[in-house]
C-alpha positions as a Python dict, from the first residue, in 0.01 Angstrom:
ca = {
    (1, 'X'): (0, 0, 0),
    (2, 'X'): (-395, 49, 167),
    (3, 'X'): (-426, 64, 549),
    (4, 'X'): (-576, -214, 651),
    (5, 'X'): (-845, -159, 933),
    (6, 'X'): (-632, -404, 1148),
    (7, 'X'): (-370, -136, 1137),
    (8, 'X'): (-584, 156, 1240),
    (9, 'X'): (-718, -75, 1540),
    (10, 'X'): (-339, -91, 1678),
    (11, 'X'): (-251, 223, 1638),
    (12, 'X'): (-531, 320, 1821),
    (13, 'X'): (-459, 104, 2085),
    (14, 'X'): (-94, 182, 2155),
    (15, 'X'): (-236, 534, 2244),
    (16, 'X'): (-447, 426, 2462),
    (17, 'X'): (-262, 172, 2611),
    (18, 'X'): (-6, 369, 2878),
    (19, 'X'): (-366, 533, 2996),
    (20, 'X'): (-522, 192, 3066),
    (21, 'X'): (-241, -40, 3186),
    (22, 'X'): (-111, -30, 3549),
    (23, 'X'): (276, -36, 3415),
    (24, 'X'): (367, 239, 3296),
    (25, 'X'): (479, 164, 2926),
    (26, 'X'): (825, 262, 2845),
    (27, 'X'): (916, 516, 2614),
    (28, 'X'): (979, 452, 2284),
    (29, 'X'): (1285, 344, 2074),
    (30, 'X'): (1351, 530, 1733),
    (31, 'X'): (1588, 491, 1428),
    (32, 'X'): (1610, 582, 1110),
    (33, 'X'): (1826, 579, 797),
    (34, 'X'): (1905, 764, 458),
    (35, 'X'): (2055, 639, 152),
    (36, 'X'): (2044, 737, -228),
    (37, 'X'): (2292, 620, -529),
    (38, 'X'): (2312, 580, -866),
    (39, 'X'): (2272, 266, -1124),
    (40, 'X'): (2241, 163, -1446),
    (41, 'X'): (2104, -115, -1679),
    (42, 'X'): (2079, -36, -2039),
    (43, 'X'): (1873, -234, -2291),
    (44, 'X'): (1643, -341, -2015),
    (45, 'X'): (1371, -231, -1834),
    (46, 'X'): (1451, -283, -1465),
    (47, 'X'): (1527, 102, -1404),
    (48, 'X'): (1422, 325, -1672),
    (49, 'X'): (1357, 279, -2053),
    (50, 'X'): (1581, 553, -2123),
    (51, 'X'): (1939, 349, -2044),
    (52, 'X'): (2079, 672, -1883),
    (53, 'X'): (2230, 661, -1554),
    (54, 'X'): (1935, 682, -1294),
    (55, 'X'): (1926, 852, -965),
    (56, 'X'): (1647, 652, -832),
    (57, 'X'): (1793, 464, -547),
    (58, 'X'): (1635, 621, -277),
    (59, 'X'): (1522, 485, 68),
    (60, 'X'): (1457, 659, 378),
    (61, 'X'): (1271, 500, 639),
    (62, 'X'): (1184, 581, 1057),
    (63, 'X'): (1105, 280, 1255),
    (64, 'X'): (1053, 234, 1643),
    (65, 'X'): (1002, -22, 1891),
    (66, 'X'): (782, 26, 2233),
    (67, 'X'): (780, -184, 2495),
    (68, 'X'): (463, -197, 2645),
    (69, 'X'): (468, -436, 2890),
    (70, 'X'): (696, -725, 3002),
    (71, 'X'): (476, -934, 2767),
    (72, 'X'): (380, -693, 2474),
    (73, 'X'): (596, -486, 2252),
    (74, 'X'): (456, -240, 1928),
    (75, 'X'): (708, -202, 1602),
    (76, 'X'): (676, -7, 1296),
    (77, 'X'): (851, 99, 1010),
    (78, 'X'): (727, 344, 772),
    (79, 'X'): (954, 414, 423),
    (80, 'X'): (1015, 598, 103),
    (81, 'X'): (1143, 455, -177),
    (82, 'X'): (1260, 509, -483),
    (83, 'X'): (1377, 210, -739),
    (84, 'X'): (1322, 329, -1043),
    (85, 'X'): (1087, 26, -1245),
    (86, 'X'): (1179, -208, -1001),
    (87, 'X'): (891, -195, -757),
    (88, 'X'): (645, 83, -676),
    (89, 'X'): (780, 485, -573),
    (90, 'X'): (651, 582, -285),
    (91, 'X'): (599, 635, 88),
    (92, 'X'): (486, 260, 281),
    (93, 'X'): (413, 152, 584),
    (94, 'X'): (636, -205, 550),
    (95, 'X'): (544, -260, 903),
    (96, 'X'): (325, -222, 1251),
    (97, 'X'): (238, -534, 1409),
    (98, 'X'): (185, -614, 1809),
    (99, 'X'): (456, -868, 1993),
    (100, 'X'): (289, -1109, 2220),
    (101, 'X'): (573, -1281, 2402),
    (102, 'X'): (316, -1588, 2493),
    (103, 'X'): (603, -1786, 2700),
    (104, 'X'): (967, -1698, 2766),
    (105, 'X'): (1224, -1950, 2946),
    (106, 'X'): (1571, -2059, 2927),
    (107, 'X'): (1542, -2290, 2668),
    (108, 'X'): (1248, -2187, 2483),
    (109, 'X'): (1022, -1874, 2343),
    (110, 'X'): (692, -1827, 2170),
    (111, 'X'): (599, -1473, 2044),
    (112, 'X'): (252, -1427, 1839),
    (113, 'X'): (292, -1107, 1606),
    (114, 'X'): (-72, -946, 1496),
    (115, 'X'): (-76, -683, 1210),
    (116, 'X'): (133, -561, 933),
    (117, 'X'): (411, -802, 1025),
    (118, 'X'): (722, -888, 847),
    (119, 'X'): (803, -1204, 617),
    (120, 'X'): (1048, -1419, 873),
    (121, 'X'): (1032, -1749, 650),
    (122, 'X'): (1344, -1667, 403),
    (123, 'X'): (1716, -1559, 455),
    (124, 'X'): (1726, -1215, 376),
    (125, 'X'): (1323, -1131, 348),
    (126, 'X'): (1356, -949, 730),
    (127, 'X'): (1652, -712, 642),
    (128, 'X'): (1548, -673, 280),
    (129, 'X'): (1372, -331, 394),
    (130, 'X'): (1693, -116, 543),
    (131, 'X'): (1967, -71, 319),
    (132, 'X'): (2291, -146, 576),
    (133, 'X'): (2149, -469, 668),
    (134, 'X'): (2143, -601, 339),
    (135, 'X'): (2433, -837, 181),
    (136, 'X'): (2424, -631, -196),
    (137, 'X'): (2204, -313, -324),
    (138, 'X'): (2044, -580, -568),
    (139, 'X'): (1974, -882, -364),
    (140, 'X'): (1902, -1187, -586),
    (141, 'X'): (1664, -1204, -803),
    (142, 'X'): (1554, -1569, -855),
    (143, 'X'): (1453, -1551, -452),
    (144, 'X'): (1422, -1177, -376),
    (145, 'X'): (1244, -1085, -707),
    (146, 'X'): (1227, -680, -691),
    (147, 'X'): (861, -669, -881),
    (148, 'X'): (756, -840, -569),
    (149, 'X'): (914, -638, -308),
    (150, 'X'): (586, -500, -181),
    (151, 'X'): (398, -856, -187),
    (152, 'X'): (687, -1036, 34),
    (153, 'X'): (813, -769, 272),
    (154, 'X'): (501, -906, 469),
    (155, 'X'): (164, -921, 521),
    (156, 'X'): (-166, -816, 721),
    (157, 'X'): (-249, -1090, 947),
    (158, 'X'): (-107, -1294, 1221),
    (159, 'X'): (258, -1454, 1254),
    (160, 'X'): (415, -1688, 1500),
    (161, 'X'): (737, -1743, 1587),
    (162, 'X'): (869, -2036, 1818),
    (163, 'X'): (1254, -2082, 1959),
    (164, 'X'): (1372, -2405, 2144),
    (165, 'X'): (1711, -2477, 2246),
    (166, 'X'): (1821, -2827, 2286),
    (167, 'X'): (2091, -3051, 2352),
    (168, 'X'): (2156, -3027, 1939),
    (169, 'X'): (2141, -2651, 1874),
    (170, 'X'): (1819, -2413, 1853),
    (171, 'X'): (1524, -2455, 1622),
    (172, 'X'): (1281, -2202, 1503),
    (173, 'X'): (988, -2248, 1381),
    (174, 'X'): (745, -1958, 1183),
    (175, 'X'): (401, -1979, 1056),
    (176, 'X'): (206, -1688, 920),
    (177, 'X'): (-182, -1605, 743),
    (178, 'X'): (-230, -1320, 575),
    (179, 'X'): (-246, -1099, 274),
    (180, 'X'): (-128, -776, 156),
    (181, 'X'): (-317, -512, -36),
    (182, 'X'): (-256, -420, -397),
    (183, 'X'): (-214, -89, -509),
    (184, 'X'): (-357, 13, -901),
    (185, 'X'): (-8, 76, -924),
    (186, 'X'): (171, -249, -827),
    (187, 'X'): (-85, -461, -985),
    (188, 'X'): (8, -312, -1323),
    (189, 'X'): (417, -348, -1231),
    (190, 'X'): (320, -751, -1207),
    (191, 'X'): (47, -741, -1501),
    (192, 'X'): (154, -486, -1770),
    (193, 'X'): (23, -121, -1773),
    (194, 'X'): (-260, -357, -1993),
    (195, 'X'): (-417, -400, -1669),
    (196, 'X'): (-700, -176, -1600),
    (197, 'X'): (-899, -392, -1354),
    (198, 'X'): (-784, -469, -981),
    (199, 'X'): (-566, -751, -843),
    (200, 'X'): (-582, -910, -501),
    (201, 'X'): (-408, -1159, -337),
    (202, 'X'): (-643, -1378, -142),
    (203, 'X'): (-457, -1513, 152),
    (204, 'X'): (-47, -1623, 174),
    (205, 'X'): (21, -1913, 396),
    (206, 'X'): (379, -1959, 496),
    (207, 'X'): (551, -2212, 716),
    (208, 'X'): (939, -2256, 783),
    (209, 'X'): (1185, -2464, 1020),
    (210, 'X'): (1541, -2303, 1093),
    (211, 'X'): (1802, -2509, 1307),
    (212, 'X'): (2153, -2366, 1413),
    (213, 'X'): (2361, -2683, 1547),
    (214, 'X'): (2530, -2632, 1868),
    (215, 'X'): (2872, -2517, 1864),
    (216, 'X'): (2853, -2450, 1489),
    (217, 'X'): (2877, -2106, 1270),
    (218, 'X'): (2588, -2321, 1059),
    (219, 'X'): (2234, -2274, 1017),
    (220, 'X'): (1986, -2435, 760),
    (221, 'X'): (1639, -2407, 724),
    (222, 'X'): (1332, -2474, 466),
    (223, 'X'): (1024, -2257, 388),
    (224, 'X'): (686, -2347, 244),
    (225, 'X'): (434, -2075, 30),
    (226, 'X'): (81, -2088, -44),
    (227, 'X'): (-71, -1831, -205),
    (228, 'X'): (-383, -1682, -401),
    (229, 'X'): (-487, -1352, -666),
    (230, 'X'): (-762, -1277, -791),
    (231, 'X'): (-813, -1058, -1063),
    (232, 'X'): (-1144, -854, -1152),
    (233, 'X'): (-1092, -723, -1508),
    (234, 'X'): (-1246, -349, -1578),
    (235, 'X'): (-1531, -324, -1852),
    (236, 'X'): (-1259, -237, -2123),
    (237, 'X'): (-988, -455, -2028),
    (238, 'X'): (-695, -672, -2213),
    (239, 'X'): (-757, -904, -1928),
    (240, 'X'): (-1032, -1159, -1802),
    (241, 'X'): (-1162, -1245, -1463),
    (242, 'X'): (-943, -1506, -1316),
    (243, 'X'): (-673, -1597, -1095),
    (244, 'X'): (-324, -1660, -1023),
    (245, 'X'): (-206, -2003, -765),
    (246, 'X'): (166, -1949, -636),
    (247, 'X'): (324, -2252, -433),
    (248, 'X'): (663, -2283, -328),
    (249, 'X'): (944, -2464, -173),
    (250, 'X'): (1301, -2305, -38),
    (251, 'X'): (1566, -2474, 111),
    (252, 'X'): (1854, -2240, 280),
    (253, 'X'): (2176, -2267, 425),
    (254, 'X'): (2430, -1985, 608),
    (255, 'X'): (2767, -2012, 745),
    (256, 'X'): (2928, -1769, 940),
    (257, 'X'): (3294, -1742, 1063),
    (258, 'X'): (3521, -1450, 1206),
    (259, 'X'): (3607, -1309, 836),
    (260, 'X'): (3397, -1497, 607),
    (261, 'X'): (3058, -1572, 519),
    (262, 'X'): (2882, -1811, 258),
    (263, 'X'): (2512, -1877, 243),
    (264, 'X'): (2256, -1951, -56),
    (265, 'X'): (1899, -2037, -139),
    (266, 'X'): (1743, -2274, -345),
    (267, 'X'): (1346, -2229, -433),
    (268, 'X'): (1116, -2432, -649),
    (269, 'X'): (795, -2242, -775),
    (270, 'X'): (433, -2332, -871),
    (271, 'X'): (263, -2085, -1028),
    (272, 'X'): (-114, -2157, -1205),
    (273, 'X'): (-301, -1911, -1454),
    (274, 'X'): (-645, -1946, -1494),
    (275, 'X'): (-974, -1800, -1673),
    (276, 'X'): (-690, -1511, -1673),
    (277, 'X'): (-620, -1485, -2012),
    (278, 'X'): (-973, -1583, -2182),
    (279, 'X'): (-1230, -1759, -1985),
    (280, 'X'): (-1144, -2127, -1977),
    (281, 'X'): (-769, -2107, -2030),
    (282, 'X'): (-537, -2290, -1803),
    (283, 'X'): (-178, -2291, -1727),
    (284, 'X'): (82, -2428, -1502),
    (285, 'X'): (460, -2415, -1467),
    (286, 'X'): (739, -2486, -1228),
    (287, 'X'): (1045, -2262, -1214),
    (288, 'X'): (1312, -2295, -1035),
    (289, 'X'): (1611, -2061, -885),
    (290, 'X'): (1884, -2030, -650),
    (291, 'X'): (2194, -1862, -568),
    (292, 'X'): (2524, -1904, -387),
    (293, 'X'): (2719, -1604, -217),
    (294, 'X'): (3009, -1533, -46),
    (295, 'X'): (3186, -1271, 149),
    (296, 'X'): (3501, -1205, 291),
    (297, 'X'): (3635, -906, 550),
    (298, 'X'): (3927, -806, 291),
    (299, 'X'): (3965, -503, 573),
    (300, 'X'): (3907, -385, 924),
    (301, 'X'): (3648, -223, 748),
    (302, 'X'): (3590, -366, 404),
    (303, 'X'): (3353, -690, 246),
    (304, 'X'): (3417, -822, -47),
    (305, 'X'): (3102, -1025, -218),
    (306, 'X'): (3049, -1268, -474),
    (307, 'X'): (2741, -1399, -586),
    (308, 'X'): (2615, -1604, -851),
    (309, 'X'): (2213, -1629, -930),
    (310, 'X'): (2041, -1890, -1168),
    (311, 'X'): (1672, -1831, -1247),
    (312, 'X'): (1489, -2094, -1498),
    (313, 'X'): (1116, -2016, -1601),
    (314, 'X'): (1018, -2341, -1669),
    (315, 'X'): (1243, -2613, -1543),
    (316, 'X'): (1127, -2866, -1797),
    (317, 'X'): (1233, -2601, -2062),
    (318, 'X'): (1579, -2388, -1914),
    (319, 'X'): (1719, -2291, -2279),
    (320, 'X'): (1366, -2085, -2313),
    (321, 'X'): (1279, -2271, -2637),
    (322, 'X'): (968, -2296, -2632),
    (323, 'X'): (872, -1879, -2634),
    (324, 'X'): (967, -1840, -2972),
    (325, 'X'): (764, -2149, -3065),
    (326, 'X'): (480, -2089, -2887),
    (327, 'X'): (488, -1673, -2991),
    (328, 'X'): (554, -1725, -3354),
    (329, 'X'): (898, -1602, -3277),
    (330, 'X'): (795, -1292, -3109),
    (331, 'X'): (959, -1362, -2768),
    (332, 'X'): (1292, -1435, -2790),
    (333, 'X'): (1445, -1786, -2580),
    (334, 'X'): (1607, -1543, -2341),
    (335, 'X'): (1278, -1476, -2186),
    (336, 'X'): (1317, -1810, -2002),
    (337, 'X'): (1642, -1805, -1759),
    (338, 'X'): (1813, -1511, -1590),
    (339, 'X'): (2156, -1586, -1494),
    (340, 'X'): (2356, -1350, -1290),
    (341, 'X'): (2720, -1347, -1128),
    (342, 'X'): (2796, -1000, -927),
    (343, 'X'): (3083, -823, -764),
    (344, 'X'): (3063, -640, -430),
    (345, 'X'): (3235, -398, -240),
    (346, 'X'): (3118, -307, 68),
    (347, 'X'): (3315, -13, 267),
    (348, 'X'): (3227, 142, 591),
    (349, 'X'): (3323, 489, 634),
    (350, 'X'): (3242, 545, 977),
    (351, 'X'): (3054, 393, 1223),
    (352, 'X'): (2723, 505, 1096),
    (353, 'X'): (2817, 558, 742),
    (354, 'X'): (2863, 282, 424),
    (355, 'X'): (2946, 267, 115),
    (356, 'X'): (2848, -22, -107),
    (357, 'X'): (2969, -69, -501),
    (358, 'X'): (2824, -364, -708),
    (359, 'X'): (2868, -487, -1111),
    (360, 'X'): (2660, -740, -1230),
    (361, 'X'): (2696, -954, -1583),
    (362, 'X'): (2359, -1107, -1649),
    (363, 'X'): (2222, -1336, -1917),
    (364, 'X'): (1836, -1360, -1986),
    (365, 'X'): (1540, -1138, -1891),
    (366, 'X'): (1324, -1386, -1717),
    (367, 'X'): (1319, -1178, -1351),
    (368, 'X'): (1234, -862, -1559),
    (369, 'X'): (936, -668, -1551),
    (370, 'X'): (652, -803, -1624),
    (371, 'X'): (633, -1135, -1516),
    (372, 'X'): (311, -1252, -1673),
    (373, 'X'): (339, -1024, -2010),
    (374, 'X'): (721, -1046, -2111),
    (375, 'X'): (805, -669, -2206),
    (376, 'X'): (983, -757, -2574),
    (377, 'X'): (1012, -337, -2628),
    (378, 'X'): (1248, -276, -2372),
    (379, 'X'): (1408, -594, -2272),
    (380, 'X'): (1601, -617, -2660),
    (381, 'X'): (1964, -788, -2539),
    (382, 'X'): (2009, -1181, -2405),
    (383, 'X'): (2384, -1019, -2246),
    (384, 'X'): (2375, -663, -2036),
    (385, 'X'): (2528, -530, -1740),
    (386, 'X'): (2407, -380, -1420),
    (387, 'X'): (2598, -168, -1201),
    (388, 'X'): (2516, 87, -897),
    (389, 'X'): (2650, 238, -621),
    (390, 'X'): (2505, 319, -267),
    (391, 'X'): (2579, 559, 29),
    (392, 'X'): (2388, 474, 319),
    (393, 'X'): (2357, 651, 711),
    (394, 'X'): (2165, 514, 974),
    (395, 'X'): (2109, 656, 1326),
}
């Protein structure tokens, strides 16, 4: 992922800032965490195209929090990681952004984020980046899609994020403008290796309500996405000029108690192709996906997860029947849903140090790489299995 000049402009300032404040800033706060494992997922392309058993789960990441002032606080977070074909190898920044606390009271709290800041408007999308925080090693893939990891970590741009208590529990509010610059190599993970010209994403636009009742373990909460690409194809290219629209609507719920947890998401996606293609061609769809999971402490020290995942393509066409029409019978109906039930053991081996097993049984391809140019080489079974396996230690 590019710097953004944004990014250079607060870095800069967070040296100079203890030197031209009054307050003396305090110093900063630091952690960090290693993990690596192993997985596998023959007959598909989501972590190799050799079906072997892959050691490319690595992440590694160093983040820190300074408090500058009462008012202003500077976070960042760079990583490596290593997924295999699921998003791009690498070391990122996923995230440097100044906290403005604009007003803080009993009841209420507005903070104003400015940089690289992180995507607050679904369930999981702030934890998504360290591995302990997360609920499976695989999070699921109708919501969290993997190929996209890089696009909805966050974005370069301003956030805000409001917090009111009241009489019937606490509501937050988040809104956020921004974008987040493609790399030649992610833009060929969403487009095929086909792609030899350059992808952008013009500006997303997100908006989401959260309320937690009082005196209740529930919270629900809905999100909205606006979004824009652009694509400038190279002078020999399989591609056109043209663009990509993606809008969508997410509903959530959560519910926590002492030894159990259950929460799921349900999205509804817009996505329009044109001039893309050829010049003149026009698409449009609506998919839709969502998942339920649960957990349960089976342990002192033990979580036992379940999870179930339903992805449809096109909701006006779930069985996929139309690919094989439309391709002459080149792309196979299982190109159009990805359904997915997992199994989860989580296992903490010391304070500091987890273990995390998973098996999933999946039917379809749909949330496999690519999403615009279905990969019919690679992706050759409508039934296959994932498993991995995950030691993590943070600090």
């Amino acid at each position: 992922m590019k710097i953004h000049p944004l990014l250079c402009c607060l870095f800069v300032f967070s040296l100079a800032w203890p030197w031209q404040s009054n307050a003396l800033a305090d110093e900063p706060s630091w952690h960090g965490f290693v993990s690596q494992g192993l997985m596998q997922a023959k007959d598909t392309n989501f972590v190799n195209l050799d079906d072997k058993v892959s050691a490319e789960l690595t992440e590694v990441g160093l983040n820190a929090s300074w408090t500058l002032t009462d008012e202003l606080r500077l976070a960042g977070q760079v990583v490596y990681v290593d997924g295999g074909r699921r998003f791009v190898q690498g070391s990122k920044l996923d995230y440097l952004f100044l906290d403005w606390t604009v007003h803080s009271s009993f009841d209420w709290r507005l903070d104003l984020f400015l940089g690289r800041f992180k995507n607050q408007h679904w369930l999981y999308s702030a934890t998504r980046d360290v591995p302990f925080t997360r609920n499976a090693i695989v999070l699921p893939q109708s919501v969290y899609f993997d190929s996209f990891r890089d696009i909805a970590m966050g974005s370069d741009g301003l956030a805000l994020k409001a917090i009111r208590l009241t009489d019937y529990g606490e509501w937050e509010l988040n809104w956020s403008y921004g974008a987040t610059n493609l790399s030649k190599e992610q833009s060929q993970l969403l487009l095929s290796t086909l792609a030899q010209g350059d992808a952008e994403q013009d500006y997303v636009h997100q908006l989401s309500l959260y309320w937690r009742p009082a005196q209740s373990g529930w919270q629900w909460g809905i999100s909205l996405l606006d979004s824009d690409f652009s694509y400038d194809s190279a002078e020999q290219d399989y591609y056109f000029d043209g663009g990509i629209t993606v809008q969508r609507v997410m509903a959530n719920f959560r519910y926590a108690a002492e030894f159990w947890e259950l929460s799921g998401e349900w999205m509804q996606e817009r996505m329009s192709i044109y001039d893309f293609f050829a010049p003149g061609f026009r698409r449009g769809s609506f998919s839709q996906g969502w998942y339920v999971q649960g957990r349960y402490q089976w342990l002192d020290h033990s979580w036992l997860s379940l999870t179930y995942d339903n992805f449809d393509l096109d909701k006006d066409n779930r069985s996929g029947s139309n690919f094989p029409l439309s391709t002459g019978g080149l792309v196979p109906a299982y190109f159009g849903y990805q359904n997915d039930l997992s199994l989860g053991l989580s296992i903490d081996l010391d304070d500091n140090l987890r273990l995390m097993l998973e098996h999933h049984w999946v039917d379809g391809t749909a949330r496999l790489a690519y999403p615009v140019l279905p990969d019919i080489q690679h992706n050759t079974e409508e039934h296959w299995k994932l498993w991995a396996l995950q030691l993590m230690y943070w600090f």
